[in-house]
Each structure stands twice: as structure tokens, then as C-alpha cells.
N, C-alpha and C positions, 0 to 999 in steps of 0.2 A: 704459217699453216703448212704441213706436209702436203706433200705433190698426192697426188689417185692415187692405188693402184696399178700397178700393169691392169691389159683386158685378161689375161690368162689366170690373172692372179685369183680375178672378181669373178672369172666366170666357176673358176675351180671351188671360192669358197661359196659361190650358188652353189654347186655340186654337194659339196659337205653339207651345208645347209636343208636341201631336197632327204638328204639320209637323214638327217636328225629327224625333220621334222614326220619322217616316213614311221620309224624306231619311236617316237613319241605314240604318234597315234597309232601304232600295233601294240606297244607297253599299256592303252587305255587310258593317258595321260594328258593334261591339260599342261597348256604354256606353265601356267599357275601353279600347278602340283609338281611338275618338274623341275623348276625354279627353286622352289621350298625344300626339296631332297638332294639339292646340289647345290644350295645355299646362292642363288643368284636369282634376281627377279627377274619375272614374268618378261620384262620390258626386252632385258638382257636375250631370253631364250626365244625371243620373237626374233631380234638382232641376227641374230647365227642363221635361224630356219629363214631369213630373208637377206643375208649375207651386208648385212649393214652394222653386224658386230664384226671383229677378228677374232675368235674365240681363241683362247690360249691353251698351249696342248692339255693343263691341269684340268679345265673346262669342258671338255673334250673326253678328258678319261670319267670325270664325275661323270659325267652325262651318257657316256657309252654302258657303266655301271648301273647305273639308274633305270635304264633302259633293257635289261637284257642283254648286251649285243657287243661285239668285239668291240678296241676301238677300229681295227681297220676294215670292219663294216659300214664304220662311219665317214672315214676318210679314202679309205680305198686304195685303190694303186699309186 
């Protein structure tokens, strides 16, 4: 079984997480419908916005596209 996370790591991909799920609900977007246009499920997109997925950078650009929104809206500095 791989070791955690760092705390920096987890707390950083909360951070990403807080922006997605922020860019979902301004786009007028359900976990559900977001999933479906970025070809990942629901379960998946819940994952990210709760930092219990790692979302992969390809994951990350679908979703920034989906959403309107740069990707480095999503990730940040």
C-alpha cells in the first residue's frame, strides 16, 4: 500500500479541489453532467472537489474546458 501524501500535498489538492468544485457550480453544473462532458464519473468528480482523487493533468484540462475557465484558474500559482 503507498505511504499518504505529504500535508502540503493534500492540503494543496483541497485547494484545486475548492476551484473546481467553485467553476462547476458557476458553469451551472452537476457532479453528474460534468462527469458526462469529460467522460469521468460522477463518483470521479466528487473525488477532486473533495481531494480523495489525484486528478491527472489530462483531467484537469478537460474539466477546466468544460467549465469555462483557464486551467490555471484551477490550479493556481
Amino acid at each position: 500500500m503507498p505511504d499518504p501524501p505529504p500535508a502540503w500535498e493534500l492540503s494543496r489538492r483541497q485547494e484545486i479541489g475548492a476551484r473546481v468544485r467553485e467553476a462547476r457550480l458557476d458553469a451551472d453544473l452537476t457532479q453528474i453532467r460534468l462527469g458526462e462532458i469529460v467522460g469521468l464519473s460522477h463518483k470521479t468528480i466528487h473525488g477532486i472537489e473533495y481531494a480523495t482523487t489525484n486528478p491527472t493533468l489530462g483531467m484537469l484540462i478537460r474539466i477546466a474546458r468544460a467549465v469555462g475557465r483557464p486551467l490555471s484558474d484551477l490550479v493556481g500559482d
